[in-house]
C-alpha positions as CSV (number, residue, x, y, z in Angstrom):
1,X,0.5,-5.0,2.2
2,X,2.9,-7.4,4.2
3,X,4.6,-8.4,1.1
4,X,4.9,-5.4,-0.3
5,X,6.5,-4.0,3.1
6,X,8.6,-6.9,2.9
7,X,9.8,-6.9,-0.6
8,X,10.6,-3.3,-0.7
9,X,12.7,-3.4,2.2
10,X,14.6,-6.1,0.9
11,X,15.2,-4.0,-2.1
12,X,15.9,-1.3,-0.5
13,X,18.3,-2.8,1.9
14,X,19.7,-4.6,-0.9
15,X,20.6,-1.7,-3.5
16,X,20.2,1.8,-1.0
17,X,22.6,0.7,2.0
18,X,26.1,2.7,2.0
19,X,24.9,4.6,-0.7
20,X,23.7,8.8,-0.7
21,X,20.3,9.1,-0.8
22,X,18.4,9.3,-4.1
23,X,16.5,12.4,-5.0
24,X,13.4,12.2,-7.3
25,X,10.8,14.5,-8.4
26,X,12.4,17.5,-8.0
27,X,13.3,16.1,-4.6
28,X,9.8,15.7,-3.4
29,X,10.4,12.4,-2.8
30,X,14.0,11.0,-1.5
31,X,14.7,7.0,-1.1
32,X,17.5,6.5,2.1
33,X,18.1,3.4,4.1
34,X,17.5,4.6,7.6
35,X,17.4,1.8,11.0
36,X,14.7,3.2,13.4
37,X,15.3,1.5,16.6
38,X,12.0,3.3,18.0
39,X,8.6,4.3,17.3
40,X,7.0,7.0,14.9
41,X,9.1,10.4,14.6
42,X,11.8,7.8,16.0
43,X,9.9,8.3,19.2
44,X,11.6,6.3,22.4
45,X,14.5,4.6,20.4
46,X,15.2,2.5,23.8
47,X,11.7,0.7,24.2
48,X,12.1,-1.2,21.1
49,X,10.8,-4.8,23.2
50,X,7.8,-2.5,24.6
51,X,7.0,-1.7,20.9
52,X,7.5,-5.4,19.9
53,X,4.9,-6.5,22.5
54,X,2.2,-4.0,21.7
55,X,2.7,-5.0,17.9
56,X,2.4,-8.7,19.2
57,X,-1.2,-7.3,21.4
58,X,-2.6,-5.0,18.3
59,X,-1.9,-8.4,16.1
60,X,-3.8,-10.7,18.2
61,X,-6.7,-8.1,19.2
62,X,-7.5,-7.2,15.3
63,X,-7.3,-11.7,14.5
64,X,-9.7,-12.1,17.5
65,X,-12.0,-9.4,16.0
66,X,-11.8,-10.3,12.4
67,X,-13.9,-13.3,13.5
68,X,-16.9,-10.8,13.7
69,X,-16.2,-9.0,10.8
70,X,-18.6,-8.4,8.8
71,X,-17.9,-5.1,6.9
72,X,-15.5,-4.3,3.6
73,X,-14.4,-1.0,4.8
74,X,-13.8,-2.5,8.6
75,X,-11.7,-5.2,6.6
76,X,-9.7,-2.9,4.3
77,X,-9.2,-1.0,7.4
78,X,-8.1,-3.9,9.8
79,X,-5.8,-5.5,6.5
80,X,-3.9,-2.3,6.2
81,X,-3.3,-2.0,10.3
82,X,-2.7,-5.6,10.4
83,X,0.1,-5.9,7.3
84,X,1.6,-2.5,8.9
85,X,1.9,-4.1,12.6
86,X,3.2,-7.2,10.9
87,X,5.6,-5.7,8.6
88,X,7.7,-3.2,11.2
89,X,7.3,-6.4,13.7
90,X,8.8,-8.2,11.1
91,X,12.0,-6.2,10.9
92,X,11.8,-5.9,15.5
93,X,12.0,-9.6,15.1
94,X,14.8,-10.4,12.6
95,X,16.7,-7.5,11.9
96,X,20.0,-6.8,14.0
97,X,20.9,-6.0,16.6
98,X,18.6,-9.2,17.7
99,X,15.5,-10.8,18.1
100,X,13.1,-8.0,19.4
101,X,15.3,-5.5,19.7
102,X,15.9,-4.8,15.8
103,X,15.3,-2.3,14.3
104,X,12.8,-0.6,11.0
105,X,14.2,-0.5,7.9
106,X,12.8,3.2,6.6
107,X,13.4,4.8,3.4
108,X,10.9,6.9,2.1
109,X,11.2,10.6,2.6
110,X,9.0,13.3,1.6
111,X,9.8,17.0,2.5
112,X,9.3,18.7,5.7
113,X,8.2,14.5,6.9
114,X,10.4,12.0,8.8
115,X,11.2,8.7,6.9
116,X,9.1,6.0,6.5
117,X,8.5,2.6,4.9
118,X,5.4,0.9,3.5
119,X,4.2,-0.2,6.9
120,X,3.9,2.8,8.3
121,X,1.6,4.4,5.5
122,X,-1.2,1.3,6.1
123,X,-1.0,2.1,10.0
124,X,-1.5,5.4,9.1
125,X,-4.1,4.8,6.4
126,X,-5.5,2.0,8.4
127,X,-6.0,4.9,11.6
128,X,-7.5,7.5,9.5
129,X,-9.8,5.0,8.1
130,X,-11.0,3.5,11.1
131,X,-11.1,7.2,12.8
132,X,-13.7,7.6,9.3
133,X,-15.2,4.4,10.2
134,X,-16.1,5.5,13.9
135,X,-17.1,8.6,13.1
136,X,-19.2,7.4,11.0
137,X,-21.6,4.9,13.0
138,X,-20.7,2.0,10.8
139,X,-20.1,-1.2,12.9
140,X,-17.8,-4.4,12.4
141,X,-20.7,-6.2,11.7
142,X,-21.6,-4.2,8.7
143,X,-24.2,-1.8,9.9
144,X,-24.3,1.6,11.4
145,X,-24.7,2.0,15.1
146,X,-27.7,3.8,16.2
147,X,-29.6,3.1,12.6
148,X,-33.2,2.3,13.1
149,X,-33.9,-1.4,12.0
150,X,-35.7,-1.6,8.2
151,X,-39.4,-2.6,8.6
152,X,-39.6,-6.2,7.6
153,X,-40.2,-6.6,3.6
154,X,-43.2,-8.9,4.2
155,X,-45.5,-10.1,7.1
156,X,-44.1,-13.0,9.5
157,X,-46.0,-16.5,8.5
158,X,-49.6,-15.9,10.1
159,X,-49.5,-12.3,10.1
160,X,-50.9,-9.0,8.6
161,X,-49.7,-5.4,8.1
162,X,-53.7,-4.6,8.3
163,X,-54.9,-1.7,10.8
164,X,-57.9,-3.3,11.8
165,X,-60.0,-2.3,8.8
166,X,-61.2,-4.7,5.9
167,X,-62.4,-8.5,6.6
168,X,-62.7,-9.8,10.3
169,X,-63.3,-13.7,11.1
170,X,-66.0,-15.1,13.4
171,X,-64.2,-14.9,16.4
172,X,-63.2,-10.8,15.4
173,X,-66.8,-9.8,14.7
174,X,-69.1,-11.5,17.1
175,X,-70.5,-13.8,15.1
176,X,-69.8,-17.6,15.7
């Protein structure tokens, strides 16, 4: 999802910039270069190093836990939070005006929604998802939380499943 992030901006930066925006579907969907210098709903436009760092702290925290991961869906989730912290961090990092303080390339609009960019769909997705995932029991290491453990498919070496009933040895019965 990092490259596709990255591609598409490049594109879009590339062909879209100093251009009107381009209306398609009906206008239910409308491509426009827009440079977010803040957050989500272009939410605290001056703290673009604060949002830097925590993308820098959600990177490292989901690398550190992807050595215990043992789960597809946990994976998918942590892959499309990972390329979406990654890609807008991207753009903080090398975009103008300077190194952390640049700003998101955004550029796809639907109606009624603030603009966005490929990044900000897999945080989304990736939230939801791991929301899903939570609510759900299932653990990082691939099993639910809470499950009771399968029985065992066979006896451990030198054990039986028997109740007590059927054939005792000498020492069981009395005899010697």
């Amino acid at each position: 999802m990092l490259v596709a992030d990255l591609v598409s901006k490049t594109i879009v930066v590339a062909t879209l910039s100093d251009r009107a925006p381009i209306r398609l579907l009906g206008g239910l969907l409308t491509l426009r270069v827009l440079r977010n210098s803040g957050a989500a709903f272009s939410i605290g436009t001056s703290m673009t190093f604060v949002f830097s760092v925590i993308a820098v702290g959600v990177i490292i925290a989901i690398l550190r836990t992807a050595r215990r991961l043992r789960s597809i869906p946990w994976a998918i989730t942590l892959g499309l939070l990972l390329g979406g912290a990654a890609g807008n961090l991207g753009d903080r990092i090398f975009r103008s005006p300077g190194p952390f303080r640049g700003h998101v390339v955004d550029w796809i609009q639907l109606p009624h929604w603030p603009v966005f960019n490929v990044a900000d769909s897999c945080i989304v997705c990736g939230g939801v998802l791991a929301v899903l995932l939570a609510a759900r029991g299932v653990s990082l290491e691939g099993g639910r939380q809470g499950a009771p453990q399968a029985p065992p498919s066979r006896p451990p070496d030198g054990a039986s499943f028997s109740s007590g009933g059927g054939a005792r040895g000498p020492a069981e019965d009395g005899s010697r």
